[in-house]
C-alpha positions as CSV (number, residue, x, y, z in Angstrom):
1,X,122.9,153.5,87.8
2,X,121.6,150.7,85.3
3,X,118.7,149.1,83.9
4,X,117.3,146.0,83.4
5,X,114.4,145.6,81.2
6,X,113.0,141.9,80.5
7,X,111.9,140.9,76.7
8,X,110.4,138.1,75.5
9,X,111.5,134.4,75.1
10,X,113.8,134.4,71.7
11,X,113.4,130.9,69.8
12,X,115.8,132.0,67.2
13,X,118.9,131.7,69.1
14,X,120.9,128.5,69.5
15,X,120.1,126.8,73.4
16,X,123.8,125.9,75.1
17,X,123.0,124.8,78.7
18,X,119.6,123.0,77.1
19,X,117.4,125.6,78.4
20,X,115.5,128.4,76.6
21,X,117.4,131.8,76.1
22,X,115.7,134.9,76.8
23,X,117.3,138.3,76.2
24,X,117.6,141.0,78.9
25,X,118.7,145.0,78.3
26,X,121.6,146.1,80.2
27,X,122.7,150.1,80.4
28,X,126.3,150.1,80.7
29,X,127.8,153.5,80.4
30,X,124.9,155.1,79.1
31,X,124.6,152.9,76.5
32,X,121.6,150.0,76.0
33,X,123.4,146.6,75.6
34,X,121.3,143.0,75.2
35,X,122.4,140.0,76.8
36,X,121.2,136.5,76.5
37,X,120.5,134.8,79.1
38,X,119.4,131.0,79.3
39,X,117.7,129.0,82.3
40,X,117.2,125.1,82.6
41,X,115.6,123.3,85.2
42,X,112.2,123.9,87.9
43,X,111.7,127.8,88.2
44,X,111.5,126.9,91.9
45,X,114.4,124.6,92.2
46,X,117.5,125.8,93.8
47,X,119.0,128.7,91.9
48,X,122.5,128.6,90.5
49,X,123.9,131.4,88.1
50,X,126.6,130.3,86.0
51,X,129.2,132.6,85.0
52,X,131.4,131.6,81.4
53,X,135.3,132.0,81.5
54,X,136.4,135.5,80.1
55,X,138.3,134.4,76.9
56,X,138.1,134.7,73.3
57,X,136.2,131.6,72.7
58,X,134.2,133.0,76.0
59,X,130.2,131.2,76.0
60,X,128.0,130.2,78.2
61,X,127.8,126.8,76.5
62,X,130.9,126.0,78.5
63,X,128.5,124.9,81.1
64,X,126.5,122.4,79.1
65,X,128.3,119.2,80.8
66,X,127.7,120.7,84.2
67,X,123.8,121.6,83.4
68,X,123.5,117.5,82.5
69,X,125.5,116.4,85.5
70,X,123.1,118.6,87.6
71,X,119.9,117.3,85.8
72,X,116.7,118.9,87.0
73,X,117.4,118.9,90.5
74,X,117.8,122.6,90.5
75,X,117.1,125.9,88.4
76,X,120.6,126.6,86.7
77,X,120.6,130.3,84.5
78,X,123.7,130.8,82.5
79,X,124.3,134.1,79.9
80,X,127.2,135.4,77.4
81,X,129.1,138.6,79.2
82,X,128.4,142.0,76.6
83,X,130.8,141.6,73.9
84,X,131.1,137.5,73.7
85,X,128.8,134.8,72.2
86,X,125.1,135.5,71.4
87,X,125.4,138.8,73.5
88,X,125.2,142.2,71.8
89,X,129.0,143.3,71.0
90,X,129.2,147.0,70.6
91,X,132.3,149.1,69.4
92,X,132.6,149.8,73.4
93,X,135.6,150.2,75.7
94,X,135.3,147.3,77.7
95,X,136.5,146.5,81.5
96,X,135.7,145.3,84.6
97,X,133.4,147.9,85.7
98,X,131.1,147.6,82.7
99,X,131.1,143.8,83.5
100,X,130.3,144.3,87.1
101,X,127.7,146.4,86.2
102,X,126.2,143.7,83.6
103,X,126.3,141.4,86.1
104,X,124.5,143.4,88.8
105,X,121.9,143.6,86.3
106,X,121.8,140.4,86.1
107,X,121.3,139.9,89.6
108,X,118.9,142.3,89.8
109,X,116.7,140.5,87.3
110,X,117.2,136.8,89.0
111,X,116.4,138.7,92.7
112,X,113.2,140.0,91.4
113,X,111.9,136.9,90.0
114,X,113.3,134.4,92.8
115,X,112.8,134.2,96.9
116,X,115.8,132.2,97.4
117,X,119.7,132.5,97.6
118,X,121.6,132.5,94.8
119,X,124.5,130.2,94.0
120,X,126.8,132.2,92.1
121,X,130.1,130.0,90.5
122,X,132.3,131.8,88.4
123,X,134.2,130.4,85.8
124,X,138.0,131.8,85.4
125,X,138.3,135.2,85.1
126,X,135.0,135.7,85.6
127,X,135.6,135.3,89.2
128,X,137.4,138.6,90.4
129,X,133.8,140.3,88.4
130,X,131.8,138.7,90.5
131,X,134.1,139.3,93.7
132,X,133.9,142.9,92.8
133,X,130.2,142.9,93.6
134,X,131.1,140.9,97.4
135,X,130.0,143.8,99.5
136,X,127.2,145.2,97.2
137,X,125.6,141.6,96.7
138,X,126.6,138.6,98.6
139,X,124.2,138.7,101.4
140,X,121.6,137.7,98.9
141,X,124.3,134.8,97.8
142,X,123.9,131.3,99.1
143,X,127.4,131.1,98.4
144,X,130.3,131.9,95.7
145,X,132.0,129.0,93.6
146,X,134.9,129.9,91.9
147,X,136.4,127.6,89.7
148,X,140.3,127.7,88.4
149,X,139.8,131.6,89.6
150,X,142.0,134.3,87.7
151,X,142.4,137.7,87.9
152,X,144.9,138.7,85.5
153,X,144.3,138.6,81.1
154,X,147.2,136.5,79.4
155,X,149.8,139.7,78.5
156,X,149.8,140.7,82.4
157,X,149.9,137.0,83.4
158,X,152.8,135.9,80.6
159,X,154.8,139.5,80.9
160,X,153.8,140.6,84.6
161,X,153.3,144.1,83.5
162,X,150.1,145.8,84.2
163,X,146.9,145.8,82.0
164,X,147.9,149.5,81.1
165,X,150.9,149.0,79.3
166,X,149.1,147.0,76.7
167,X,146.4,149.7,75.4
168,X,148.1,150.3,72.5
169,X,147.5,146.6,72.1
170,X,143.4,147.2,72.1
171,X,143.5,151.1,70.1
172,X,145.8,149.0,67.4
173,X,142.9,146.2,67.5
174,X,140.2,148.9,67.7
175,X,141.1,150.1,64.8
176,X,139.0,149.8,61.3
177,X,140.3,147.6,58.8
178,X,144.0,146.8,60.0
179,X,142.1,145.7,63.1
180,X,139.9,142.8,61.8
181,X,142.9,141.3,59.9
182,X,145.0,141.5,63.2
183,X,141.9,139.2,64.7
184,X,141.6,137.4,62.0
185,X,145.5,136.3,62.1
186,X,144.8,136.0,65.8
187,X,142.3,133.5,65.5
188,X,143.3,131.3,63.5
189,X,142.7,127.2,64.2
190,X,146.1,127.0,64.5
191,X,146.1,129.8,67.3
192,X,142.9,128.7,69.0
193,X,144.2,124.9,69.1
194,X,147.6,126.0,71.1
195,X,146.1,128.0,73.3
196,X,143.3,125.8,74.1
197,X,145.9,122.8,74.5
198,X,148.2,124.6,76.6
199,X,146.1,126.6,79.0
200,X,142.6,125.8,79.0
201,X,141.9,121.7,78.1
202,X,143.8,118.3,79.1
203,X,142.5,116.0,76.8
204,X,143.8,116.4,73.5
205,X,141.1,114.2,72.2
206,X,138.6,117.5,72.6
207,X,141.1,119.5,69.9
208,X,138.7,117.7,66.6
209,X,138.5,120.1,63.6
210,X,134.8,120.4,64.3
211,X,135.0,121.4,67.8
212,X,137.6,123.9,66.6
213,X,135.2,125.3,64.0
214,X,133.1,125.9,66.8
215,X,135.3,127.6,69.1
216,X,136.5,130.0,66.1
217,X,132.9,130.7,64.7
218,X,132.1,131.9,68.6
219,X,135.8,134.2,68.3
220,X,134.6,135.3,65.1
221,X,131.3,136.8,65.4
222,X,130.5,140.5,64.3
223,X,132.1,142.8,66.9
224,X,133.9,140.0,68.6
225,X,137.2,141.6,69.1
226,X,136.3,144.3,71.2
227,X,136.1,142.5,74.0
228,X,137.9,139.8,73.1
229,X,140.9,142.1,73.2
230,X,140.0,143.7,76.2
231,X,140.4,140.5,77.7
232,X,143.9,139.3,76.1
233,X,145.6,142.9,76.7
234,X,144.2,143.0,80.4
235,X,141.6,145.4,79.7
236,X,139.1,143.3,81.8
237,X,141.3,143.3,84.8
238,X,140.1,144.3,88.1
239,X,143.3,144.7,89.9
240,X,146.9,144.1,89.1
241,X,147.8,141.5,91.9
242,X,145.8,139.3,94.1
243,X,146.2,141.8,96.9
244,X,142.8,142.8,95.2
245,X,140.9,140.2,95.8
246,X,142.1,138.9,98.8
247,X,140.2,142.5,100.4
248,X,137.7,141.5,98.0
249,X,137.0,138.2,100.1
250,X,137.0,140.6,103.0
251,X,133.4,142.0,102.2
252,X,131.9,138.6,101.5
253,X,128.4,137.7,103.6
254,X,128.7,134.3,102.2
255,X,131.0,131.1,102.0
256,X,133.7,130.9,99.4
257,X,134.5,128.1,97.9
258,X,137.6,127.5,95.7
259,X,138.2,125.2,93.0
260,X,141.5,124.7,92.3
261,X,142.9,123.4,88.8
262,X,145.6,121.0,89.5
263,X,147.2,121.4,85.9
264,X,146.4,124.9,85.6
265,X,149.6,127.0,84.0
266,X,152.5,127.5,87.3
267,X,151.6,131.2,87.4
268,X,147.9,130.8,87.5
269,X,148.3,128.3,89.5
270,X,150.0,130.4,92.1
271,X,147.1,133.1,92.0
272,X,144.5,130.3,92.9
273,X,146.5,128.9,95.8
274,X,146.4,132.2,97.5
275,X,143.0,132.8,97.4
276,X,142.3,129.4,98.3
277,X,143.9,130.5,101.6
278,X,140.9,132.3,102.3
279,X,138.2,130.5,101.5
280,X,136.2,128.4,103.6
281,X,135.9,125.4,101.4
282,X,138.6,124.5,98.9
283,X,138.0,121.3,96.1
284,X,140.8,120.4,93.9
285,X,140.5,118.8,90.1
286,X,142.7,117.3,87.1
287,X,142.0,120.5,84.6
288,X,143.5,123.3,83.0
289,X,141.7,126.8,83.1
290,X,138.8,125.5,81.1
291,X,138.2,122.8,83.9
292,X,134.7,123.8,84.0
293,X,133.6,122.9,80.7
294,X,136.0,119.6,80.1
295,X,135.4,118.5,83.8
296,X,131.5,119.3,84.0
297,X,130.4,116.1,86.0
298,X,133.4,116.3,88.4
299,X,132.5,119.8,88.8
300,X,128.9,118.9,89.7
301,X,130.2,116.0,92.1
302,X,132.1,118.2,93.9
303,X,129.9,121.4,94.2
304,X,127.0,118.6,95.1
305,X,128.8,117.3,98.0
306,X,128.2,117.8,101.4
């Protein structure tokens, strides 16, 4: 069972999305875990909750170019997962449970506050967390985005092994001193810059040594790797093939719709095809897995259309 408790309005922390971050208590596991959360637009707009990609660069300020391309027509909320961005990041074991129940709380908090639907798009791997909650939540869902949807961490995807067979990967990561300088190796610029131009963006143009500095300052903040490996190693993994969430879809008391990332890596790819077979809307754009934050006003375009 978990908690939510609502704090006050935090000025301190950076805005992403252009809205005002507020910070929310979570108890995952027994343990009291903050997340910041951040809305933008008329409290009685149309609500939209806005879930980041699962990576190590993970933040919700991946959603800034959707936010502006949405403009105040509607309330959007965005938040960093436990373990990522402005978030709290404990010395936790992380997976897809103790994001589901994160997320619950979330919803929980959003519910009590709001009469309407909630929009839910998920970002990435962020998608099979929110899935997970399809039978417990979804009839209070307008409907469920998903956006270059996957459900597998980059070892499973790359090796097609199982998220188990990699935690010696996260206890070696875990692991005082040794593990910082592993992570430190690990995100390097060089590092960040291949795997953000093979897997995530299109234009190279985006690759500029500031935005890089960026991207590693959010890999590199106290307690990052935690849950950063969690997420490389598979450790965030709700299943270990899309048989998962295919049932997952099953449960659902609201549309699906599925946006597929044209240029996303073959095996990726692959995963969001099939699920796409399921959904009752499917939209289709020119991005990688980060098509969400590159391709913001597309995104909006297509998620605003009739």
């Amino acid at each position: 069972m978990h908690e939510v408790e609502y704090l006050d309005v935090t000025m301190n922390l950076r805005s992403r999305i252009g809205g005002i971050p507020e910070n929310l208590h979570v108890n995952l596991n027994g343990r009291d875990v903050r997340v910041t959360l951040e809305r933008r637009g008329p409290e009685n707009g149309e609500l939209w909750l806005l879930l980041p990609a699962l990576s190590t660069v993970s933040s919700r300020g991946e959603w800034h170019d959707f936010a502006d391309a949405m403009g105040e027509r509607c309330q959007l909320v965005s938040f960093d997962w436990p373990g990522f961005g402005d978030s709290e990041r404990p010395a936790m074991a992380y997976n897809a449970n103790a994001l589901r129940e994160a997320l619950n709380g979330i919803l929980q908090h959003l519910q009590g506050a709001d009469l309407n639907k909630i929009n839910v798009m998920a970002a990435g791997h962020s998608a099979p967390i929110a899935l997970g909650l399809a039978e417990q939540c979804s009839r209070k869902w307008a409907q469920i985005v998903v956006v270059a949807p996957t459900f597998r961490g980059p070892l499973p995807t790359m090796t097609g092994r199982a998220g188990q067979s990699f935690n010696w990967v996260r206890r070696l990561v875990e692991l005082p001193l040794i593990g910082p300088l592993l992570y430190r190796l690990n995100t390097s610029r060089a590092i960040l810059k291949l795997m953000l131009r093979r897997h995530v963006w299109v234009n190279r143009n985006l690759l500029t040594p500031q935005r890089l500095r960026e991207q590693q300052q959010i890999s590199r903040q106290p307690g990052a790797r935690f849950a950063s490996v969690a997420f490389v190693s598979g450790g965030l993994d709700a299943a270990s093939d899309s048989r998962w969430w295919l049932a997952q879809v099953q449960n659902l008391h609201c549309p699906l719709h599925v946006v597929l990332a044209n240029e996303a890596p073959p095996r990726s790819k692959q995963e969001m095809l099939t699920l796409a077979d399921k959904a009752d809307r499917v939209s289709d754009i020119d991005g990688r897995l980060g098509l969400h934050e590159e391709f913001g006003q597309e995104l909006a375009q297509s998620v605003s259309a009739n």
